[in-house]
Every structure is written in C-alpha cells, then in structure tokens.
N, C-alpha and C positions, 0 to 999 in steps of 0.2 A: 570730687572734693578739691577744695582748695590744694595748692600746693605753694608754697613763700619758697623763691626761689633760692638757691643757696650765697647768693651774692646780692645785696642789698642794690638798687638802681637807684641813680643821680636823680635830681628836681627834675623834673621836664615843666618850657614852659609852656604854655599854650592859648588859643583865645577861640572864644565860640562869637563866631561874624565877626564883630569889630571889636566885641566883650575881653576885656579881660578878667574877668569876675567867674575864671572857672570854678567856684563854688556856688555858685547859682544855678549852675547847669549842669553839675554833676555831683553826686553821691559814690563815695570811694570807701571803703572797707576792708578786710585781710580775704572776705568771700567772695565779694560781688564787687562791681562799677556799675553803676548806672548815670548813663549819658544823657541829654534831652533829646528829645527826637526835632529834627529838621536841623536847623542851621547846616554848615557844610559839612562834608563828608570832613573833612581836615580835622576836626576838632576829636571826631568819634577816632580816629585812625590815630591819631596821634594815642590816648588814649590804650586803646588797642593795641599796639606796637609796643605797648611797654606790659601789659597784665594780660592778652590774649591765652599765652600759653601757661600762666598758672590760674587765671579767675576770669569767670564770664562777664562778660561787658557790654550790658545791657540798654537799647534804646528805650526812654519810654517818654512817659508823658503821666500827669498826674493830674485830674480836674482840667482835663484840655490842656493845661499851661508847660511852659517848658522851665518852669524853674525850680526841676526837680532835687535840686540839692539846699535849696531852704524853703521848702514844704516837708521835707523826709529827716526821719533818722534813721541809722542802721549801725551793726555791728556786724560778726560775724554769726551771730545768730539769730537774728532777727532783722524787719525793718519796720517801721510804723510808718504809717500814712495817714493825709487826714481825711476828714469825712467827704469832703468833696471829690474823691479819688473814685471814679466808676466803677462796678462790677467787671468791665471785660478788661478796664487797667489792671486792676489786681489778677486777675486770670494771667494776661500778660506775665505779670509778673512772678506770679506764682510759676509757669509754663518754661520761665527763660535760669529763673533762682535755684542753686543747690536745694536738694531736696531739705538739707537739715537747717535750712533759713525761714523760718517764720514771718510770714506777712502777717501784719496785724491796721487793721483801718483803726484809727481813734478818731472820738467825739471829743476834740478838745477844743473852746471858743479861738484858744491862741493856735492856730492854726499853721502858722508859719513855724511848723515843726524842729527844724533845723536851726532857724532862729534862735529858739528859746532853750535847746539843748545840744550839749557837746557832751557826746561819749566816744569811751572806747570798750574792748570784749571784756573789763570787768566793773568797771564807773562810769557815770551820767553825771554830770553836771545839769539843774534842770533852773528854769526860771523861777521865782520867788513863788508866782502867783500862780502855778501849775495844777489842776485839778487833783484831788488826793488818786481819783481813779483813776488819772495816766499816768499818774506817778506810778500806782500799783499795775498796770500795764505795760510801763516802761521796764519794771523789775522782774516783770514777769517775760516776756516776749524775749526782751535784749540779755535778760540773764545778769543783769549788772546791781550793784547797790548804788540806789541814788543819792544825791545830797541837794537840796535848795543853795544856792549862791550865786553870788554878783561876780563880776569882774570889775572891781575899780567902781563899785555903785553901781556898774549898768546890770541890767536885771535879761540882757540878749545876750545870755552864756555862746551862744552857738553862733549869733555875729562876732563876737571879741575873743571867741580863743578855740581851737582846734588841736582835739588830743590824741595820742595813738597807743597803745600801751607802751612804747618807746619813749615817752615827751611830750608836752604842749605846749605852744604857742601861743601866746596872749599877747593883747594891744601893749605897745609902747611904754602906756602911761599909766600903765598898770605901776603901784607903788611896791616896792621890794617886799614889806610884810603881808600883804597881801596874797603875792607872789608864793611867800613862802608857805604862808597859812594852805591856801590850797593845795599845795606837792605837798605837805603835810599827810591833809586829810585826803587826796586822791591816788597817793603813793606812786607819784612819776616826778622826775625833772619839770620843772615851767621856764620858761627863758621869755621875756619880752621882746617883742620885732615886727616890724611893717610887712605886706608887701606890695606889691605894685608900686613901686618908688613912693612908699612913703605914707598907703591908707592904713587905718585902724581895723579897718573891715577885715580881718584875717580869715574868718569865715567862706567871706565870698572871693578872698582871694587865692585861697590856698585849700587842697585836698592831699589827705597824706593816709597810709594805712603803715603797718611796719616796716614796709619793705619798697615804698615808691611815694612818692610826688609830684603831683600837677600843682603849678600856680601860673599867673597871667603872664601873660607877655612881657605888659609893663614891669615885672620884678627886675629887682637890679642884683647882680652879682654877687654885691654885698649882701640883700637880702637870701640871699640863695644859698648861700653860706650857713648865715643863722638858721634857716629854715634846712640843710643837711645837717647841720650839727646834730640841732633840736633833735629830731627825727633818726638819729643813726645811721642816717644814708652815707653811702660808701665817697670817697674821695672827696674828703672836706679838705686835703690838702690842696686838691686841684684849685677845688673854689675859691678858697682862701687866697692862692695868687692870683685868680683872674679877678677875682675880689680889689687885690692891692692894684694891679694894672688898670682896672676900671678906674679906681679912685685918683692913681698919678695921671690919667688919660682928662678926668672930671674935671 
C-alpha cells in the first residue's frame, strides 16, 4: 500500500527527451506514477528517486502512444483508460498497480481523457460534453463526485488546471470569480500560475499528488514557488528566495 511520506518533497523538475511537458508523459497520483515507456532512462529515474520508496512507478504505454498522462485519468483508487488501450496494456497495468486501484477502460468519443478531466481522491472536474455514462464511471471507479465546468470558458478542465486534495492550479487568466466559484464547489484552495516560463498548459506542464511534484525543465523559480505553495510542498521559504535571486539575476 501506499505510504505518503512523513515530510512533504520540493517540485522536481524534469524533461522527457527534449520535452518539457512532463504531463504528457506521466500520470501522478497519491498510489501510483505512471511514466511513458522509452524516452531516456533520465526522466523515469528522476521520477523514481522521489516516489520509489512510498508508490510504484510504473512504465507503460497506452494504444502504442506514449502520452500517457493526457489519455488517463487516476486517483488513488482508480485509473480510467481509453478504448484504444490493448488487453495485455491493462494486464500490464493491472500486474504492476496496488491491488485496491481499479483499472477501468472507457468508451468515451473524447478520448483524450486527461484532457477533459482534473480530479483528485474525492472531486473531478469533467468536460461539459462528457458522456453521462463516464460521468457514472468516473463516480464509480475513481470514487469521487463529479461536477461539469469550464475553466475561464475553456471546456479542457485537465489541460488548464491540476488538483490535488491539497490545492489546484489553474491558468493564469483564469478570472478571480471564477477561481473562487470552483474552490467553492470543489472545497480546495485554487491559486492561478504558469509553468514552463510562462504556458497556460498547466496540465501538460505540471504533475503533483499531495506529497510531490514534477514539472518541466523550462519552469522558472518563481513558478515553483507558486506551484509549492499551491500544493503544500515543504520549503516555500527556500523558493521564495531563489524565486527573489532569480528575479534580481532576470
């Protein structure tokens, strides 16, 4: 079983090949990591080196492709896949997964699963246009209450914002009522912020669970700051000066 370590661990950054879009290549949760398969060793190690000894950190592949963190969703009880995911993938996965994590494949046309939702172990945020029946497999498998909404009008919840039961991260320009309405109704902090010096894509740029974070290379200090805060990761004071030192350095 899981175990969240007793000391919360700093952003790490990292990049798969030249990518800095570690949210396209990995699926991060409080049970599991799952990495994509190939790219360099470097990216899974990294990885590794921070969640090995509490959560299993899994290579895979989904429908052949390696962009298993906007094809999937997951939580700590579940993970959905889409229909294009092979039988001996899910084996895999099933094979490598805590026992009490449910694999579940979905028939959903919006496939890019990740995309269209951002959860954490007890809420989903899910796309407008979300089928009612993965909506009710989403409640079911992940164990969470879901809600339909936008961020900022856009209707790719799981591109523009990343939640943890700790806090979410939402694009920039996300407008303050907005902001609020959702931490409202998803009962967490939301803070608005970049990463990768400066994209909207928060999704593909950043992976968080309660207790760790990966985002890309390209994030800047300052961002890293926002994104420990957010997330309750330990030594915001650290960042916060290399934060100021970066900016007098800029």
């Amino acid at each position: 079983p899981a175990r969240a370590p007793s000391e919360p661990h700093m952003a790490v950054r990292a990049q798969f090949e030249s990518s800095s879009e570690v949210g396209v290549f990995s699926r991060l949760t409080n049970s599991y990591c799952l990495v994509a398969q190939g790219g360099s060793e470097n990216f899974y190690s990294v990885f590794e080196a921070e969640l090995a000894k509490h959560v299993p950190v899994i290579h895979a592949s989904v429908g052949g492709t390696r962009i298993v963190g906007r094809v999937t969703v997951g939580n700590k009880n579940g993970l959905l896949v889409p229909s294009i995911t092979t039988d001996q993938e899910i084996q895999h996965l099933r094979n490598h997964l805590p026992d009490s994590v449910k694999v579940q494949r979905v028939e959903e046309r919006l496939s890019a699963l990740g995309n269209c939702i951002a959860c954490n172990d007890y809420v989903a945020l899910v796309h407008t246009d979300l089928d009612r029946e993965t909506e009710e497999v989403i409640a079911d498998t992940l164990k969470v209450d879901v809600f339909r909404a936008t961020i900022a009008q856009n209707v790719l919840v799981g591109s523009y914002a990343v939640i943890t039961n700790q806090g979410g991260l939402v694009h920039a320009r996300t407008p303050v009522q907005d902001m609020e309405e959702l931490s409202q109704l998803i009962q967490i902090p939301l803070t608005a912020g970049t990463v990768n010096r400066g994209s909207d894509l928060i999704g593909a740029g950043v992976v968080a669970n309660d207790w760790a974070a990966f985002c890309g290379m390209d994030t800047t200090a300052t961002e890293i700051g926002v994104i420990e805060n957010i997330f309750k990761l330990q030594n915001t004071g650290v960042s916060m000066q290399s934060a100021l030192i970066d900016s007098l350095m800029g």
